[in-house]
C-alpha positions, 0 to 999 in steps of 0.5 A, spaced: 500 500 500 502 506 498 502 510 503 499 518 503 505 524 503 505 529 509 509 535 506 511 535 515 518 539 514 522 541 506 527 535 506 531 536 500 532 529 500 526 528 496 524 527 489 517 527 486 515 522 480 509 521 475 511 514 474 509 507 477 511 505 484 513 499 483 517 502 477 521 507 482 522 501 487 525 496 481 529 501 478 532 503 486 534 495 488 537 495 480 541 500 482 543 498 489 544 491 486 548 493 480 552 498 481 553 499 489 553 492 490 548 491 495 542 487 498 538 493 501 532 490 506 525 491 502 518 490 506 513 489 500 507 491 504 510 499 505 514 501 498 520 502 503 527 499 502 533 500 507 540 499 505 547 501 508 552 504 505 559 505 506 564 511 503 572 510 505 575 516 506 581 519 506 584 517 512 582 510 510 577 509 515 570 507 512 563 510 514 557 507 513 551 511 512 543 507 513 538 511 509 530 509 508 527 510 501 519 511 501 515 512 496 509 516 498 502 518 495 502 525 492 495 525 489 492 521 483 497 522 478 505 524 483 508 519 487 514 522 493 521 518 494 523 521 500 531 519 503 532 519 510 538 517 513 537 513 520 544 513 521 550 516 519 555 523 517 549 528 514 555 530 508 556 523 505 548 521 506 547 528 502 553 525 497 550 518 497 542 521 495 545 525 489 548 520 487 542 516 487 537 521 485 542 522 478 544 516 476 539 511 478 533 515 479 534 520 473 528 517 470 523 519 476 525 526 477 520 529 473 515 532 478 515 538 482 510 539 489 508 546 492 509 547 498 
């Protein structure tokens, strides 16, 4: 079930979509399989997928950052992807958002939401 979006607070870390839910969700576990090289945990009742990933720096200390993506009901016609990180360095989960919404979302940022 997807559930509704509540625009609570601007996150920034957040893309809207006119495309299919499960579009969105295939493509997201496509590109964390497939390029990240990880197995995100899925919950298919809820459109909700939680992975971690891990960024070496340069003092060769290795940071893992948890983030929580959901796909949430706009309205009718839009969905939300909202990114949270639940655990982590706030620079590297904005850097791995980023990445994300450009190489493995680029197709399903295509909506913009009022405020």
């Amino acid at each position: 079930a997807l559930l509704a979006y509540e625009k609570v607070f601007a996150q920034n870390t957040e893309i809207f979509s006119t495309c299919n839910p499960d579009d969105i969700e295939a493509a997201l576990i496509e590109y964390l399989r497939n390029k990240e090289k990880i197995e995100p945990t899925i919950n298919k009742d809820k459109y909700k997928i939680k992975f971690s990933l891990t960024t070496k720096g340069q003092d060769e200390n290795v940071q893992t950052t948890t983030m929580v993506v959901r796909i949430l009901k706009v309205d009718d016609k839009t969905s939300c992807v909202e990114f949270t990180k639940s655990d982590g360095n706030n620079v590297l989960f904005h850097e791995h958002f980023n990445s994300i919404k450009k190489e493995g979302l680029n197709f399903a940022n295509d909506a913009v939401v009022a405020a």
